[in-house]
C-alpha positions, 0 to 999 in steps of 0.5 A, a space after each residue: 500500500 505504501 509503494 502505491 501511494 508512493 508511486 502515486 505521488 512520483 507520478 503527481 511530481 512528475 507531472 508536475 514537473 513537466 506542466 513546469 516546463 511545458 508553462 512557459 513554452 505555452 506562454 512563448 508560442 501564445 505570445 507569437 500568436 498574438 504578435 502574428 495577429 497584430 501583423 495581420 491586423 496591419 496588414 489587413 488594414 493596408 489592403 483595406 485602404 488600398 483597395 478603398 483608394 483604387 475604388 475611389 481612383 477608378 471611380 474618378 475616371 470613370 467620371 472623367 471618362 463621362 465627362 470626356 464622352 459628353 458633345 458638349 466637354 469635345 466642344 469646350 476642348 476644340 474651343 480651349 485648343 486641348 
């Protein structure tokens, strides 16, 4: 009964002591995690407002473009010598 509770309790300091090394590996690869996270965050709001700024650009010409395609905008052209 002795060697029982013995090994018992070999068994419970083991394992202690390997949740002791494991903690601060876990600690290291959450911390990575979280740095990613904040990389992609970044990242993610620079293609957001890329993608904003192109929209808005084509949306620009496609505005120029009517404006281009308008008899009245040749007219004013012709007259301006453009």
């Amino acid at each position: 009964m002795i060697a029982l509770a013995q090994d018992a309790q070999q068994s419970t300091l083991q394992a202690l002591e390997r949740s002791n090394q494991l903690a601060p590996r876990i600690q290291i690869a959450l911390a990575r995690i979280q740095f990613q996270e904040e990389r992609v965050r970044r990242a993610t709001r620079r293609m957001e407002t890329a993608h904003d700024e192109v929209a808005n650009a084509q949306h620009r010409r496609d505005g120029l473009t009517e404006i281009l395609r308008k008899p009245s905008a040749k007219k004013s052209r012709i007259t301006l010598g453009l």
